[in-house]
C-alpha positions as CSV (number, residue, x, y, z in Angstrom):
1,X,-0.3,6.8,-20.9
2,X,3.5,6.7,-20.9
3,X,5.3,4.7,-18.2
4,X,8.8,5.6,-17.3
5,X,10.7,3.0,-15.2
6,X,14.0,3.5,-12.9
7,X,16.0,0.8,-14.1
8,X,15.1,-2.3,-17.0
9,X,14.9,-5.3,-13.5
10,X,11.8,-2.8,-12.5
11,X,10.1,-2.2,-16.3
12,X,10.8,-6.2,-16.3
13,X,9.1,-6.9,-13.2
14,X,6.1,-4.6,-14.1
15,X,5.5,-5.7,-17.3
16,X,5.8,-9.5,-17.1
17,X,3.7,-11.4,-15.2
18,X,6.3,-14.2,-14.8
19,X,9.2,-12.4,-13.8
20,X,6.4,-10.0,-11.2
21,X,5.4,-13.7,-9.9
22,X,8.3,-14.8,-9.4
23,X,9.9,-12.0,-7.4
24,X,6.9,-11.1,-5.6
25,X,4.4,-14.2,-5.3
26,X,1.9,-14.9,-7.7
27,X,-0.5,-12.6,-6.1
28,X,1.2,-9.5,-5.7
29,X,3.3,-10.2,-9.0
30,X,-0.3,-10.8,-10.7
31,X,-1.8,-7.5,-9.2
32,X,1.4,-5.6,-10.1
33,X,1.1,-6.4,-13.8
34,X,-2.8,-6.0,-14.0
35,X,-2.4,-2.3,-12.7
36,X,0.3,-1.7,-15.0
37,X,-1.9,-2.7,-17.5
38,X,-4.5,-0.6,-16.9
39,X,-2.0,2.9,-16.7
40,X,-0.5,1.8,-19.9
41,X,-3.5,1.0,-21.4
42,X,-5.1,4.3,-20.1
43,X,-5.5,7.9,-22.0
44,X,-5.1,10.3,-18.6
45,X,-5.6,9.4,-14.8
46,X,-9.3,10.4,-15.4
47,X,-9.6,6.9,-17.0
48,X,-8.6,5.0,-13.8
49,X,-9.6,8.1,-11.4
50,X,-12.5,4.7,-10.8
51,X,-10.5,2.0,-10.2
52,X,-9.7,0.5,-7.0
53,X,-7.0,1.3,-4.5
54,X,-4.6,-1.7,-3.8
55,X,-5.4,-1.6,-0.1
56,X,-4.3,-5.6,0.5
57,X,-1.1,-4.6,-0.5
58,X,-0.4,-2.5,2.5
59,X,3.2,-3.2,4.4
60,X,4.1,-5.2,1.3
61,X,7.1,-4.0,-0.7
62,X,5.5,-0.7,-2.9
63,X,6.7,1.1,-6.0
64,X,6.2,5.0,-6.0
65,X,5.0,6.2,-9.3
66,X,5.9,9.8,-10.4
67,X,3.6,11.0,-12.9
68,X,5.1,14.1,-15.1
């Protein structure tokens, strides 16, 4: 699947766990990366149609994905 990002700090943030560590905590950072690993890695949104939502991660700091 193709990713599109706002701006390179967000594409940065999204696809390095380091940098999505650092700036969010390991735990959100690591969750952030894994999940972006999964949409890249994925064909159509049928292929993670079963994945979990990120539930814990409500009244943290979110991203809105546009899919086109």
């Amino acid at each position: 699947m193709i990713v599109e990002y706002k701006t390179n700090k967000i594409k940065k943030q999204c696809e390095n766990p380091r940098i999505a560590q650092k700036d969010y905590g390991s735990n959100i950072g690591y969750k952030l990366t894994q999940r972006v690993e999964e949409l890249l890695a994925a064909t159509s949104l049928l292929d993670i149609k079963l994945i979990p939502a990120a539930s814990d991660l409500k009244g943290q700091d979110q991203i809105n994905m546009q899919l086109i």
